[in-house]
C-alpha positions in Angstrom: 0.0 0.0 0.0 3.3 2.4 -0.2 3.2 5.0 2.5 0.3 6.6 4.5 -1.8 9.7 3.5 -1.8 11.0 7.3 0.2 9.6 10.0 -1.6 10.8 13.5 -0.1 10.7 16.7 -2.1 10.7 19.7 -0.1 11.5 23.0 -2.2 11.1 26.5 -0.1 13.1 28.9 1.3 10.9 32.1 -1.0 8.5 31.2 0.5 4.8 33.2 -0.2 1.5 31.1 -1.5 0.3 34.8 -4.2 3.4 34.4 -4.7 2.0 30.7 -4.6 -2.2 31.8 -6.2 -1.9 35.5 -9.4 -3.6 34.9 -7.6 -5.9 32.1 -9.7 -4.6 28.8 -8.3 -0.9 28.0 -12.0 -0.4 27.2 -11.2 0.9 23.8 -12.9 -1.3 21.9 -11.6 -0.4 18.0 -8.0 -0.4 19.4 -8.3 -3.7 21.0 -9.9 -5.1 17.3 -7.4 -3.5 15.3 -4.4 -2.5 16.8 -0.7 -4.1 17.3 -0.3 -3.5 21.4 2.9 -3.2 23.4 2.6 -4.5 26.7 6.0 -4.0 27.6 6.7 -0.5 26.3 8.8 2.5 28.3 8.9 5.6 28.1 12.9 6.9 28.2 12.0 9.8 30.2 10.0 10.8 33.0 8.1 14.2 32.1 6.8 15.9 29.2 10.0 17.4 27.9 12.2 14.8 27.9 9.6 12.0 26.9 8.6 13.6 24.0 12.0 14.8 22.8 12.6 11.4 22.8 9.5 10.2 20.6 10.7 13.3 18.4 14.3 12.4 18.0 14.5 8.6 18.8 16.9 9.8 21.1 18.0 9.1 24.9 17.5 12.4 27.0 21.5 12.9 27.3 21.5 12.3 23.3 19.1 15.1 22.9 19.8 17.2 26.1 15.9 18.0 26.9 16.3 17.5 30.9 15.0 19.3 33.9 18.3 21.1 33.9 18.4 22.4 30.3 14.8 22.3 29.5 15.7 23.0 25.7 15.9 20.4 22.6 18.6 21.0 20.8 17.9 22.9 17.5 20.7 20.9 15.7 18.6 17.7 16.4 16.6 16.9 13.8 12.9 16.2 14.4 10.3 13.9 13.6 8.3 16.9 12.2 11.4 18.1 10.0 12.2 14.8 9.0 8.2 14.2 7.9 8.0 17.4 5.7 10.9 16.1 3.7 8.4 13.0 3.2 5.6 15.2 1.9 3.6 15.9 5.3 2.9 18.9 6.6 3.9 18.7 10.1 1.0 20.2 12.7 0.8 19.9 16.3 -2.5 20.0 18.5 -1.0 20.2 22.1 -3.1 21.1 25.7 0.4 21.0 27.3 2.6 24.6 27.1 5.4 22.6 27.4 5.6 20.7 23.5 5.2 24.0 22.2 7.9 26.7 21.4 8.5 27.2 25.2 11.1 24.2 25.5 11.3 24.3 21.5 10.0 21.2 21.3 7.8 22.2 18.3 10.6 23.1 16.1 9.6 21.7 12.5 6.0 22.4 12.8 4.6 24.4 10.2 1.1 25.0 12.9 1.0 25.1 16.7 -2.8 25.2 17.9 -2.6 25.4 21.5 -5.3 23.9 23.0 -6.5 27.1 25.3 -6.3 29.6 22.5 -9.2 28.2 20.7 -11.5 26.5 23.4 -14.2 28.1 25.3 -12.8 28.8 28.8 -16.0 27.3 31.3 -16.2 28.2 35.2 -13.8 31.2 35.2 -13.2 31.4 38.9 -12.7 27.6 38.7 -10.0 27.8 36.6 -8.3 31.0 38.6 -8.8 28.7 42.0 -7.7 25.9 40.5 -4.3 27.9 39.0 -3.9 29.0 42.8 -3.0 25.5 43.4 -0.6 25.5 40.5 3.1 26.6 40.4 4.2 29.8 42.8 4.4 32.4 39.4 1.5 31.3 38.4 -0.3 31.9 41.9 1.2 34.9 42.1 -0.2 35.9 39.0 -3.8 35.1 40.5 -3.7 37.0 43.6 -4.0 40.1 40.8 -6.2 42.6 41.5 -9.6 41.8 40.3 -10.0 44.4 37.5 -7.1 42.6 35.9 -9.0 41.7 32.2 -9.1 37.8 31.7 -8.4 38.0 28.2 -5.4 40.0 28.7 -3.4 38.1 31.1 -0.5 35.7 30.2 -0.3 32.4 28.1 0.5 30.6 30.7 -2.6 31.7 32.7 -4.6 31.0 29.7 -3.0 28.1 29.6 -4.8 27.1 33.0 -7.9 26.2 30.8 -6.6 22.8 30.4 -6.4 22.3 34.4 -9.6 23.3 35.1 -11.9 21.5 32.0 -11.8 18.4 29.8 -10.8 19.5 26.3 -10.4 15.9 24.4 -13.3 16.1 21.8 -12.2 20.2 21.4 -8.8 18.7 20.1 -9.5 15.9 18.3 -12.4 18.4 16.6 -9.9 20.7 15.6 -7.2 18.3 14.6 -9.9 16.2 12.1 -10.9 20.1 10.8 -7.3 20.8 9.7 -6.8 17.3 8.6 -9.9 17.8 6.2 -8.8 21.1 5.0 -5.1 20.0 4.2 -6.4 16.6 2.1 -9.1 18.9 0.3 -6.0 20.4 -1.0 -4.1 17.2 -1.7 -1.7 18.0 1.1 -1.1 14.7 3.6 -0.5 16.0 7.7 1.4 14.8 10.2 -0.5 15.0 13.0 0.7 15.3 16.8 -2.0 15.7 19.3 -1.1 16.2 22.9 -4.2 15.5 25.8 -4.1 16.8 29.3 -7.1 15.0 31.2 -4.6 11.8 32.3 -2.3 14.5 33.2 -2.6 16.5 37.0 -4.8 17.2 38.5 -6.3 14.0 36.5 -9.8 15.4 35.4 -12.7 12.8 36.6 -15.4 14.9 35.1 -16.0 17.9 32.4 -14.6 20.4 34.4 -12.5 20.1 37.5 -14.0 17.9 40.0 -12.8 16.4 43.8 -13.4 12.6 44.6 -14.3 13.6 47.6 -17.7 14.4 48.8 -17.8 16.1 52.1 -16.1 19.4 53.2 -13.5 18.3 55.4 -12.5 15.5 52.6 -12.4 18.5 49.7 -10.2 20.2 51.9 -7.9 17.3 52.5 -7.8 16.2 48.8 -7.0 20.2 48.0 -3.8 20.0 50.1 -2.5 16.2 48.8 -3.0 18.1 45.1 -1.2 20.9 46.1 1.8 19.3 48.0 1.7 16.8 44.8 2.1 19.3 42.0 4.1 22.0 44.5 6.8 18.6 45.5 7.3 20.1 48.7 8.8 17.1 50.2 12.0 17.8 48.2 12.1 21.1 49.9 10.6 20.0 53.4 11.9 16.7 54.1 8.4 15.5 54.9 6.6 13.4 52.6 2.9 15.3 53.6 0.9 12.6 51.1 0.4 9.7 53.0 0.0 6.1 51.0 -3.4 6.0 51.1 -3.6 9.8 49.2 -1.4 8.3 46.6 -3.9 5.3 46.1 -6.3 8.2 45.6 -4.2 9.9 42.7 -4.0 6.9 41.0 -7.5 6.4 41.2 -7.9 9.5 39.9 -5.6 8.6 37.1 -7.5 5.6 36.1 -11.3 7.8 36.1 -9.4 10.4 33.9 -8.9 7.5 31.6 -12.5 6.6 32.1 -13.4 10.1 30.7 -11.6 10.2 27.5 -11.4 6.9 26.2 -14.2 6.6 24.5 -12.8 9.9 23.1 -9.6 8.3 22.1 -10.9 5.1 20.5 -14.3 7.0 18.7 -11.4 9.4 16.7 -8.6 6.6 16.0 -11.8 4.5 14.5 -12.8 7.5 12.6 -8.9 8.5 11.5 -8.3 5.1 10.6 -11.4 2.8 9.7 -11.3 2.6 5.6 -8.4 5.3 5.6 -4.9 5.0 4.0 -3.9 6.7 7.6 -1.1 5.7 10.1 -2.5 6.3 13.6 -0.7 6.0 16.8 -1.9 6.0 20.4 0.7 6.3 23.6 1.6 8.0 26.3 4.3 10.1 26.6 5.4 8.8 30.2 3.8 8.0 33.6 3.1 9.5 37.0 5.7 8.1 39.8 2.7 7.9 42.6 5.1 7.5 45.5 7.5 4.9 43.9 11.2 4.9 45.0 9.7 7.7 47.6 9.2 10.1 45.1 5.7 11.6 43.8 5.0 13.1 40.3 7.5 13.9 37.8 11.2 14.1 37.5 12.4 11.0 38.8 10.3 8.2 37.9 12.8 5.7 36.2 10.2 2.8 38.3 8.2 0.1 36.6 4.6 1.8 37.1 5.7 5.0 36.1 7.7 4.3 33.4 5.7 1.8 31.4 3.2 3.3 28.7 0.5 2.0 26.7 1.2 2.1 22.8 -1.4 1.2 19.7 -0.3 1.0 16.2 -3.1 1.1 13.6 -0.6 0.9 10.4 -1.9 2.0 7.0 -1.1 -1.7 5.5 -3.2 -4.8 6.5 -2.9 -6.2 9.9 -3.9 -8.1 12.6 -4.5 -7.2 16.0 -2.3 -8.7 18.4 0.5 -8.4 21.3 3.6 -8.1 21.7 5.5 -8.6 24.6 9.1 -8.1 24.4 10.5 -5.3 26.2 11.0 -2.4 24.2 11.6 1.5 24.6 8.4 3.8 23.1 11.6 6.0 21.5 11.9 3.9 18.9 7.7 4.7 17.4 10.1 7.8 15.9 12.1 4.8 13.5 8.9 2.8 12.7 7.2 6.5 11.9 10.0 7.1 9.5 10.1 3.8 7.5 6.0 4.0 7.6 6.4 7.2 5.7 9.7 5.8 3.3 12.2 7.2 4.3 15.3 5.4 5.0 16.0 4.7 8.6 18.7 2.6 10.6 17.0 2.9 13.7 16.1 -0.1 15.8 12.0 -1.0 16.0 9.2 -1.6 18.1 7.8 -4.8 16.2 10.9 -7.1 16.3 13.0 -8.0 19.6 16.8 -6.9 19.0 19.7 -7.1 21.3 19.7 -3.2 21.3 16.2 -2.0 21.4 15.6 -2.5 24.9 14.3 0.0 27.2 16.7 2.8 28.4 15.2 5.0 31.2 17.0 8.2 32.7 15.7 10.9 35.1 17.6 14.2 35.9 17.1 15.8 39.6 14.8 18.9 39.4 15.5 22.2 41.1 12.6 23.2 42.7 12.9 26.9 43.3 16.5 26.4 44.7 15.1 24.7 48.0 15.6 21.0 46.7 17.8 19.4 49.1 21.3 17.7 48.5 20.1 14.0 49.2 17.4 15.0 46.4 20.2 16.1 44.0 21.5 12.8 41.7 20.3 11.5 38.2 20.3 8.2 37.8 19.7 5.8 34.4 18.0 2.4 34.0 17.5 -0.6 31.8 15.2 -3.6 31.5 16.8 -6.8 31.2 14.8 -9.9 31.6 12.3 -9.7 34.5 14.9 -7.1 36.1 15.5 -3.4 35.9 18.6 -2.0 36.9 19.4 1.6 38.3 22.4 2.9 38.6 21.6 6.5 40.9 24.5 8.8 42.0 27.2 5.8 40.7 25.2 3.1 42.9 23.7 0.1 41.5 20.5 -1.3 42.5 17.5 -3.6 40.8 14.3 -4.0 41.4 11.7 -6.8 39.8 9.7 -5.7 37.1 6.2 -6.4 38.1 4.1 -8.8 35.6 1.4 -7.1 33.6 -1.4 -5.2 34.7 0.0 -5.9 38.2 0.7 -3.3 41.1 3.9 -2.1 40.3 7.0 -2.6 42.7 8.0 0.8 45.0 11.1 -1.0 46.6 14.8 -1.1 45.0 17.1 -4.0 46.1 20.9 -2.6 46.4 23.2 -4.9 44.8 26.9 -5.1 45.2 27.4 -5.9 42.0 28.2 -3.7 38.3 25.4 -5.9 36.1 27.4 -4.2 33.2 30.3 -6.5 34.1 28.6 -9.9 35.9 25.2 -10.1 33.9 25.6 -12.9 30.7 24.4 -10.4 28.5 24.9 -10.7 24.5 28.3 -9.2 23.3 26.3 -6.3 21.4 23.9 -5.7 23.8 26.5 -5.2 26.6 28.5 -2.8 24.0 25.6 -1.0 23.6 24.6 -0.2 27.7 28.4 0.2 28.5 28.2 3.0 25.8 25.2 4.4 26.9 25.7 4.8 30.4 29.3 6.2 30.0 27.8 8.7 27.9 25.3 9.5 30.3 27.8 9.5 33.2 29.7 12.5 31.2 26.5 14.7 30.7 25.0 13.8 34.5 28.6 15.3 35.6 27.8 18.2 33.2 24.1 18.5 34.7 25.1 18.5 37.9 27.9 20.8 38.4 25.9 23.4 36.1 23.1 23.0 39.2 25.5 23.7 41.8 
């Protein structure tokens, strides 16, 4: 069948493959029928920025230097976008998250950037500026304006709020099919990226912003585990504030925000794909670490749970629906993208189980307003090798089970005495290829950290 007309890639923010897999059945019923699933996909980074530089570049995050240090991609990387226009598409992105846009340059290549909050109508006003007050300190500070500040006239990134306080799914899957329509009336194929927000905090459970819980004193008490979550204050504090039982509730409230926009998901990849000559992809980006390794949220979260990520294929050629199993990093959709669209690619793939195209995880420490402390302060790298993930944090090794599918993930690391680079029987090119990668990663962590001192 050649190449497709439109290849479309659907990105759920944060979204865990144990949100996705929780019950067993996804609940996206064209998926399941016609999709190739990866059960044992991971994302190589552990936020937006990184995760997504890495679906754009096929890159590792010290290959393409988009970390919570430098939060930049590198403009001499080439993109999936740039790469795809030399194919023929015209490269547009749908995104609800400020952060895939020009901000971090993680949009470079695009010839569109629709931003989610520009073009949907903003509901509950005083929702959304109460909701932002729980949001980042800039952004709260921007709030606590005097109240004859014009809405309209405030910053992007308080427009931007929209997407925290309102589900906008169906608003970007309306606008994404629109300029799809208008760019094949014209004979013009699109690549498509479209970013959602609802899996992401504060994990929307209903069309606008919503609380689980039902009395006073439990709103109250759910309002300050959301705000220590997203404000990471026991980085700063020393005090973890979220007991376990609060981050059973988050992922609950995952898994509901999943609820809320799958059939949104699986009605557009039918419509995008049924009797199309169109390439669609579903995935995450990455997943929410909900307490794993002691942490909570972003920026660290090279566990099982919050690592692993759900990924559909719908290829433009005739297939089956089916499985696979083999462990695999999600990087590597940006090489099968490529040699979907014809263009010559030496990049390793999702569909086939090679000694190098195993998952590769890194996390970089996060400076949160200059308060984080020092024992909060290392990077650390990971890779999947049989039933096993190994860590190596500030130069220690350490490995942990990986936990089967759909099964709780595992929070606790077992510290090993050993280098698994050098006492692991692992496969001549497959050992070459780690020992490469995490020296190259121990040079830019050095660089990382003595920029943050």
């Amino acid at each position: 069948m050649g190449k497709p007309k439109n290849i479309i890639l659907v990105v759920a923010d944060s979204l865990r493959y144990d949100s996705v897999y929780k019950e067993g059945s996804p609940g996206v019923p064209y998926l399941e029928q016609n999709a190739i699933q990866f059960s044992n996909a991971r994302s190589s980074g552990c936020w937006t920025l990184p995760a997504t530089s890495s679906l754009f570049t096929g890159l590792l995050p010290h290959q393409h230097g988009a970390t919570s240090q430098s939060r930049w991609l590198d403009d001499k990387i080439p993109s999936l976008p740039e790469k795809l226009k030399t194919a023929g598409y015209k490269p547009i992105q749908v995104s609800a998250n400020i952060v895939t846009t020009d901000v971090f340059n993680v949009s470079k290549g695009f010839d569109e950037v629709h931003k989610t909050w520009q073009f949907v109508e903003t509901r509950h006003r005083w929702l959304l500026r109460f909701v932002l007050s729980m949001n980042r300190p800039r952004i709260r500070r921007m709030v606590m304006k005097p109240k004859d500040v014009v809405f309209d006239k405030l910053s992007e990134d308080l427009r931007q709020g929209i997407i925290w306080a309102q589900k906008t799914a169906h608003d970007s899957f309306a606008k994404a099919k629109q300029l799809i329509e208008e760019n094949n009336a014209k004979g013009q194929g699109v690549f498509m990226f479209i970013n959602l927000m609802e899996t992401h905090y504060p994990y929307h459970i209903a069309d606008t912003f919503t609380l689980m819980n039902k009395s006073l004193l439990g709103k109250i008490h759910e309002w300050q585990v959301l705000y220590h979550y997203i404000s990471q204050t026991f980085m700063k504090k020393d005090n973890s504030f979220i007991k376990q039982t609060d981050l059973e509730l988050l992922r609950e409230k995952q898994k509901l925000s999943w609820n809320l926009i799958r059939d949104n998901v699986d009605g557009f990849c039918r419509e995008m794909h049924q009797g199309t000559d169109n390439l669609v992809v579903f995935c995450s980006d990455h997943g929410d670490n909900f307490g794993e390794q002691g942490w909570q949220y972003h920026f660290s979260n090279v566990t099982d749970g919050g690592n692993r990520v759900p990924v559909f294929w719908l290829g433009n050629e005739d297939q089956k629906a089916e499985t696979k199993t083999h462990n695999v990093s999600s990087r590597h959709l940006h090489h099968d993208i490529l040699r979907s669209a014809g263009l010559s690619d030496e990049g390793y793939t999702l569909f086939e189980e090679r000694e190098n195209n195993l998952p590769m995880l890194q996390s970089y420490w996060y400076d949160n307003e200059g308060q984080t402390m020092d024992k909060y302060k290392y990077n650390q790298a990971a890779f999947i090798d049989g039933d096993k993930r190994f860590v190596l944090r500030a130069g220690k090794w350490m490995y942990a089970p990986v936990a089967n599918n759909g099964a709780e993930p595992t929070f606790e690391f077992v510290e090993q005495g050993f280098n698994p680079l050098e006492e692991l029987q692992l496969p001549a090119l497959r050992k070459k290829y780690l020992e490469e990668n995490f020296k190259n990663f121990a040079a830019f962590s050095e660089k990382i950290m003595n920029k943050g001192k």
